[in-house]
N, C-alpha and C positions, 0 to 999 in steps of 0.2 A: 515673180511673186516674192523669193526673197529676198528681190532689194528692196521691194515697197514695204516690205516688215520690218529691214534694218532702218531704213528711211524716219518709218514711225517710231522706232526706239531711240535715233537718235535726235527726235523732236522732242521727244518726252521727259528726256534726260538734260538735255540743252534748257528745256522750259523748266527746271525743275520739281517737275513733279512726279516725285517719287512714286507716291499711291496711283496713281493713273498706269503709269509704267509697270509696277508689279502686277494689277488687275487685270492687264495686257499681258505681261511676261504668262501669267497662270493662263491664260485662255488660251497664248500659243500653243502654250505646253498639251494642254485637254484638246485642241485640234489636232496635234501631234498623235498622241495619243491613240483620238476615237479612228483618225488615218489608219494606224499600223492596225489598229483592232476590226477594223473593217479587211484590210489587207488582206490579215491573217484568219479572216472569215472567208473571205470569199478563196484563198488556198486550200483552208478545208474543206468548204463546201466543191469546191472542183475534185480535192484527194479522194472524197466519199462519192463524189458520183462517177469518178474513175472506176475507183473502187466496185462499188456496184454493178458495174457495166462492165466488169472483167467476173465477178460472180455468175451475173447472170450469160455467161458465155462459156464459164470452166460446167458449169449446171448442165450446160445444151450438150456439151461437150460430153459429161460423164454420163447422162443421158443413153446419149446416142450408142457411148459404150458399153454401158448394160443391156440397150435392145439387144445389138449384137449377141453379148455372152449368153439373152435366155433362147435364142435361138441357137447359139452353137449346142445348149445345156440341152434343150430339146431335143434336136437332133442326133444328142448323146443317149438319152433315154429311151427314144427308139430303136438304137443302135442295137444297145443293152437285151433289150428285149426280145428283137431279131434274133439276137444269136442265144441266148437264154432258151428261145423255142426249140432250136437245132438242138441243143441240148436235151431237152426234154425227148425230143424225137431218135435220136440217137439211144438215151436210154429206154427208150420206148422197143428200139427193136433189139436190143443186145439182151434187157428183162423178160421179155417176150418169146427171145431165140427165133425170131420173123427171118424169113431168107433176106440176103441183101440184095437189097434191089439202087440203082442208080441216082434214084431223088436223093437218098444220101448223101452225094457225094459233096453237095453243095455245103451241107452242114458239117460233115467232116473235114472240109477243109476249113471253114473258120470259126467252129465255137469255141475255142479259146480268143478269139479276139477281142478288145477291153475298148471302151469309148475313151478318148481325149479331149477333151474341153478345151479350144485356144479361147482364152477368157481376153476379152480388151480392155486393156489400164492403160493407153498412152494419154487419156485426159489427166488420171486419177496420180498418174507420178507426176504430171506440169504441175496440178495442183499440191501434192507432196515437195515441189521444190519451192515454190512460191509461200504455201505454210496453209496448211487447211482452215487457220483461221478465218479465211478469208470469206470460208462459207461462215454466213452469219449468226444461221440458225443450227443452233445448239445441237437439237438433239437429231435433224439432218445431218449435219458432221459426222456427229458419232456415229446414225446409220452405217453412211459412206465409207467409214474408216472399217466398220467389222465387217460390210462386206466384202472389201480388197484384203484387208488381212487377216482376217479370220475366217469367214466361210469360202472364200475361193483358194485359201491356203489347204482347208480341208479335202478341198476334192485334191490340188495338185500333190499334195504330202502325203498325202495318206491312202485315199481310193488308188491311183493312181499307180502312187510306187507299189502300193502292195501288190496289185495286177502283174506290173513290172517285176519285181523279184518272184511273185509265183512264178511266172513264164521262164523266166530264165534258168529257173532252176529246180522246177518239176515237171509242167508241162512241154516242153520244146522237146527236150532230148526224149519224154516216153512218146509221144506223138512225131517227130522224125524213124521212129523204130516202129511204128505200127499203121506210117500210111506212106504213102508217095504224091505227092502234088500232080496236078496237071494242071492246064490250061486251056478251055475249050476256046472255042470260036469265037468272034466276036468280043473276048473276055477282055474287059480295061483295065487300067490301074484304077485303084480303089476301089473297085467292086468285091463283091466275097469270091476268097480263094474256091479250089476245089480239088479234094483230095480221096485216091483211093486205098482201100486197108489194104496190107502187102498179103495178111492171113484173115480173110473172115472169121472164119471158123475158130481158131486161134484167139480172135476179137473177143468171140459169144463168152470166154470165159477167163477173160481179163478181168480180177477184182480189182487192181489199180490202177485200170484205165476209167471202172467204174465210179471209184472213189475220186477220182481226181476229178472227173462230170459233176460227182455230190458237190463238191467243195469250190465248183465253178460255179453253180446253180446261186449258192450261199452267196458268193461273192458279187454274180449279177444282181442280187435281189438289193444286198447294200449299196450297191453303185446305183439302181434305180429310184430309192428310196431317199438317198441323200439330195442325188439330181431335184427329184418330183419335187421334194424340201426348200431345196437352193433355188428353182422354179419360181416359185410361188414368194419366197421372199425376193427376188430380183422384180416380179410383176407389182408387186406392192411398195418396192424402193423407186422404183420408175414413178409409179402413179403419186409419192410423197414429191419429189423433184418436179412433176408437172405443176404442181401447188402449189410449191413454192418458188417457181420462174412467175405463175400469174401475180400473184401477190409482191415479187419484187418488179414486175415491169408496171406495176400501177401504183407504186411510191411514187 
């Protein structure tokens, strides 16, 4: 093809005619041209549907890992709760001065125990490497961005460690001094401990052991409250990403 274009140039030039030649030379040029402009269309239009089609896949992806986290968040909240009652029941018979009886012991051995939330971000940092621009939609992005770091930062920073340093440093050492652990039968890992008071009696008028139940009590109710919270925006962040996967797979 372009020897048959030199071909004509140097017919046009040989015949002397300038004006032919130039009206030529320009329409090379604008075939040239509308070439590269087509080129560098169909480059974009390929970049953007790449594009697209890596969105709608990090989407399925961050998706899948917020199911996950309101089901771990869930199963935090019952956690919470479970052992919140033990508490209640505990102060139920120390307030009461009730004989102690065995059903205790279940609750004695874990109501100090605190939920942990393993929340899932292995989509949500690919997406953080790649540039969260890539989500299209605006104020989805932003969603996405305050739930990874801002509300899931709240439960592990804060709920969390606070749990953590109470335990370590009020709870553990008065609760190693006022029970003994055991293990019945049958008993697996992860299931709730169980432990016996070394003095009941001794127990019945423990104001510190009291106090520190109050101030678990408090703590359960935060940790459930923030969950039930974070719940409900995870359920509603889910339901915005199904809306907008339909809406980008029917571009």
């Amino acid at each position: 093809m372009i020897k048959f274009f030199r071909k004509i140039r140097h017919r046009f030039l040989s015949e002397n005619k300038f004006r032919k030649y130039l009206l030529y030379a320009i329409g090379e040029i604008v075939l040239v041209v509308i070439g590269i402009l087509i080129a560098l269309s169909i480059n974009n239009w390929n970049g953007h549907r790449k594009q697209k089609a890596y969105e709608i896949t990090i989407l399925e992806e961050i998706k899948e890992n917020l199911i996950k986290s309101k089901k771990e968040v869930r199963i935090a909240i019952e956690d919470d709760k479970r052992w919140q009652a033990c508490i209640f029941k505990i102060l139920d018979f120390l307030d009461n001065r009730k004989d102690y009886n065995p059903s205790l012991d279940q609750c004695l051995g874990s109501y100090y125990w605190s939920s942990t939330v393993q929340f899932s971000s292995s989509a949500y940092e690919e997406l953080k490497a790649k540039g969260v621009e890539i989500i299209s939609n605006k104020k989805l992005r932003r969603e996405i961005t305050t739930m990874y770091d801002l509300k899931f930062d709240v439960i592990e920073s804060e709920v969390e460690v606070w749990d953590s340093q109470l335990l370590s440093s009020a709870i553990y050492p008065l609760h190693t001094s006022l029970f003994r652990k055991y293990f019945p039968e049958n008993w697996s890992v992860f299931e709730d401990e169980y432990a016996k008071p070394t003095n009941y009696q001794n127990l019945l008028d423990n104001d510190t052991f009291r106090n520190l139940l109050s101030e678990l009590i408090s703590l359960r109710n935060y940790s459930i409250v923030i969950n039930e919270s974070l719940e409900k925006d995870l359920e509603s962040l889910i339901k915005e990403i199904e809306n907008e996967l339909i809406t980008l797979k029917k571009q």
